[in-house]
C-alpha positions in Angstrom: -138.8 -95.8 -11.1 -141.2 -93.9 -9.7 -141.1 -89.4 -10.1 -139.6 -87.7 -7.1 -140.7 -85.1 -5.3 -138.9 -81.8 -4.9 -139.2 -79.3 -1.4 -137.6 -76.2 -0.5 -136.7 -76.0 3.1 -135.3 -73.0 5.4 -133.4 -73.4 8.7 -136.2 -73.4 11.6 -137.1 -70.6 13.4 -136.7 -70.4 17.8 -140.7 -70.3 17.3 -141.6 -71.6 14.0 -145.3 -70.5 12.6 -146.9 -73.6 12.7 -149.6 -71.7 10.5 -147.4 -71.3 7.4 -144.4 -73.6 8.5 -144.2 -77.3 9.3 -141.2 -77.8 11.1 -139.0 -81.3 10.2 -136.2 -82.9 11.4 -133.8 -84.7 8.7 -131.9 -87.3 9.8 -129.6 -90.8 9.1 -127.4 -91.1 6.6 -123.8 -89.5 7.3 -124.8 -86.6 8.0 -126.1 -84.5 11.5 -129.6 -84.1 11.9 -131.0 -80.7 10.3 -134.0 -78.7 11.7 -135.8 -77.2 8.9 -139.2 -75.6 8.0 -141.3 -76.2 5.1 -144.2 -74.6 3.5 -147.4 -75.3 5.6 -149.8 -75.2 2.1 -147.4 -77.5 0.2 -147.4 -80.3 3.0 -151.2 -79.6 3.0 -151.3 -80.4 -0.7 -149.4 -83.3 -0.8 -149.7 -85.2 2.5 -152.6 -87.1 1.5 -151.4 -88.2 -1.6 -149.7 -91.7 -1.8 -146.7 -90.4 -3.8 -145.7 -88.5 -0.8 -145.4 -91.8 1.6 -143.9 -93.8 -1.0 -141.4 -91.5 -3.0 -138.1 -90.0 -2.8 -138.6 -86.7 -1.5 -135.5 -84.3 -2.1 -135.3 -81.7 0.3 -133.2 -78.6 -0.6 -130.9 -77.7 2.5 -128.6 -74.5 2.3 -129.1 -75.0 -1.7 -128.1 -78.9 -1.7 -130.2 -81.4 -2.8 -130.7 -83.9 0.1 -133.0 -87.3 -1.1 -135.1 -88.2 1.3 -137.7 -90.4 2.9 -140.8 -89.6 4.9 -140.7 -91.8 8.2 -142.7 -90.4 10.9 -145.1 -87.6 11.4 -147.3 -86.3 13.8 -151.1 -85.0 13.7 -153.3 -82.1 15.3 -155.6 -84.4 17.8 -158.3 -81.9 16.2 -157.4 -80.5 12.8 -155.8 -84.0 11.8 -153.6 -81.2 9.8 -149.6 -81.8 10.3 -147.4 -80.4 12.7 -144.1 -82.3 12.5 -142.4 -84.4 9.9 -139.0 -87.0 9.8 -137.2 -87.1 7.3 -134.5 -89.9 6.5 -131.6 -89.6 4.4 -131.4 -92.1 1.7 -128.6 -92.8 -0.9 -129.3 -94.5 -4.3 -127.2 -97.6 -3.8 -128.6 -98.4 -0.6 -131.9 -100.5 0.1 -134.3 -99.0 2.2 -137.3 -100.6 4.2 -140.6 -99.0 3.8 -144.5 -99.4 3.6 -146.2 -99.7 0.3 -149.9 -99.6 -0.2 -152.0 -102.4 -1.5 -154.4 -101.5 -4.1 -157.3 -103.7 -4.6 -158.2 -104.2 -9.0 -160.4 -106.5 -10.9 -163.2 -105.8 -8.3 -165.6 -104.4 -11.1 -165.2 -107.8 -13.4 -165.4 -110.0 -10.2 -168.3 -111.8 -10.7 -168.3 -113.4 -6.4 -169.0 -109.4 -6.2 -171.1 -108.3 -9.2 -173.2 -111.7 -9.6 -173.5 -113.3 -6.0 -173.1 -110.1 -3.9 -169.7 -111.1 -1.9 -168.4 -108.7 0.5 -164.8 -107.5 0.2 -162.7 -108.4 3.4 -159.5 -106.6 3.5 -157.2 -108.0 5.8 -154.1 -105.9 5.1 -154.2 -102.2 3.3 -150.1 -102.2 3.2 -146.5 -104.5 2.9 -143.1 -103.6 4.1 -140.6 -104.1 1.5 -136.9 -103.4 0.5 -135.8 -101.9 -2.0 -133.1 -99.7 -3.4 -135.1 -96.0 -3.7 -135.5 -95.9 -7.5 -137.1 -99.4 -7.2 -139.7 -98.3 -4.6 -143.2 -99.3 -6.2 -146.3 -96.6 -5.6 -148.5 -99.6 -4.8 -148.7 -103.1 -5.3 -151.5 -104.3 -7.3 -153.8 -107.3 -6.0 -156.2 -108.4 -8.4 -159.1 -110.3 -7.2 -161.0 -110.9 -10.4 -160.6 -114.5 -10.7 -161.6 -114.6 -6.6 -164.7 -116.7 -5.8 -166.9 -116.7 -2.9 -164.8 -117.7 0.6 -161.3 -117.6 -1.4 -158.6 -116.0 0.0 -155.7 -114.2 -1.7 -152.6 -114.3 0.7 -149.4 -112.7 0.7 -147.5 -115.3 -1.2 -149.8 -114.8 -4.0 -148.6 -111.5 -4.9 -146.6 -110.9 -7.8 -143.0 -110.1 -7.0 -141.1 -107.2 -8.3 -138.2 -106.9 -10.0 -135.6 -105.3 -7.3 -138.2 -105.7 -4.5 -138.7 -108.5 -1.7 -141.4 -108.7 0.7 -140.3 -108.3 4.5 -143.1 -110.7 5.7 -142.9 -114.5 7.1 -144.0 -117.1 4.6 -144.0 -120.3 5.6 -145.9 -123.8 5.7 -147.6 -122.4 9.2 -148.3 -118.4 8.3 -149.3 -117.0 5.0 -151.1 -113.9 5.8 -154.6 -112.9 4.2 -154.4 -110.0 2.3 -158.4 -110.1 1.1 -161.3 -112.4 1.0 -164.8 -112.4 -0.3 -167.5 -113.8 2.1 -170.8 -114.2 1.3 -173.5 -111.2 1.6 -174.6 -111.1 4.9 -178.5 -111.9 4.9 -181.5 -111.9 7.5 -180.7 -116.1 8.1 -177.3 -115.4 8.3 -177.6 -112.7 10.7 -180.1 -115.0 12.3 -177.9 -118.1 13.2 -175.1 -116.1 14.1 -177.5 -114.9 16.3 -178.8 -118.2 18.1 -174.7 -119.2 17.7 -173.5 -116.1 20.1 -177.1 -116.7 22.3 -176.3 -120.5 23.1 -172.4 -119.4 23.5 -173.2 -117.1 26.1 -176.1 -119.5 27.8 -175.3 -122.1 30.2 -175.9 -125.3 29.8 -178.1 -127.6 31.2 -175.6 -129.9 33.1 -173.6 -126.9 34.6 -176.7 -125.8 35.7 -177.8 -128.9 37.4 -174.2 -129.2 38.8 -174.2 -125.8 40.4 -177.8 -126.8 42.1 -176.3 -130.0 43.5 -173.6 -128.4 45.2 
């Protein structure tokens, strides 16, 4: 189980200042939807950090502890800083759906990267699971050691969790990628997939001839 986080909210202003306060709407659950305000330099501390996308955030309301997760938010188009937050209600014997990160180890021991000079291809940087809230994983660990040059580690490689399934399609026809190593990109490489893209975008010889016949 992963720590939970712990908020103090007030009721929102008419004209909340977006300069100290983020307002938030809470919502799901049983209960109405809440407008509330929270401290502008806590959400600044904490926004950024993983724990914050991926734990259960309580959220005191009128002195009640209300668990939470946070669903949607928007951004200043300039500051990037927040300026509105969901919130959804969650209860500890119900699963919830939600987005954990994928965090990439082994990558200092693999020797396709430290020895032949692969490059990392990441293909997908999170997975949607369910879970009940206390199950709800920080990240899911990919370890790409063992990978060798054009190898592929897809999502029915990763390990499962105990009280977590992956909402993804796996099947005989689609097994997403979730990283690859390809091999470093030199001046011949960069070279043919020149000539490839030139002859692509030529035409050839017998449409030419065609088009001059007609």
């Amino acid at each position: 189980m992963n720590k939970q986080i712990e908020l103090t909210t007030t009721s929102r202003s008419v004209k909340p200042n977006l300069n100290n306060f983020i307002p938030a709407v809470v919502y799901g659950g049983k209960g109405d939807n809440v407008l509330v305000e929270i401290d502008a330099k806590t959400i600044d501390r904490l926004f950024h950090t993983t724990a914050f996308h991926t734990h259960v955030i309580n959220l005191m309301i009128d002195k009640k502890k209300t668990p939470t997760l946070l669903k949607d938010w928007q951004l200043n188009a300039i500051s990037r800083k927040v300026i509105h937050m969901d919130f959804y209600r969650v209860s500890a014997n119900n699963p919830v759906d939600i987005d954990v990160p994928l965090r990439i180890i082994g990558d200092e021991t693999c020797k396709a990267i430290t020895d032949e000079k692969g490059v990392l291809q990441l293909h997908m940087t999170e997975i949607s699971v369910t879970c009940l809230p206390k199950d709800i994983p920080e990240h899911i660990d990919v370890n790409i050691s063992e990978l060798a040059l054009k190898q592929t580690i897809h999502a029915s490689d990763l390990q499962s969790l105990k009280g977590v399934s992956f909402n993804i399609q796996i099947d005989e026809t689609h097994d997403p990628a979730i990283v690859s190593i390809q091999p470093p990109i030199t001046e011949e490489t960069e070279e043919e997939a020149t000539t490839e893209a030139e002859n692509i975008a030529k035409p050839s010889e017998t449409n030419t001839a065609e088009s001059d016949t007609e």
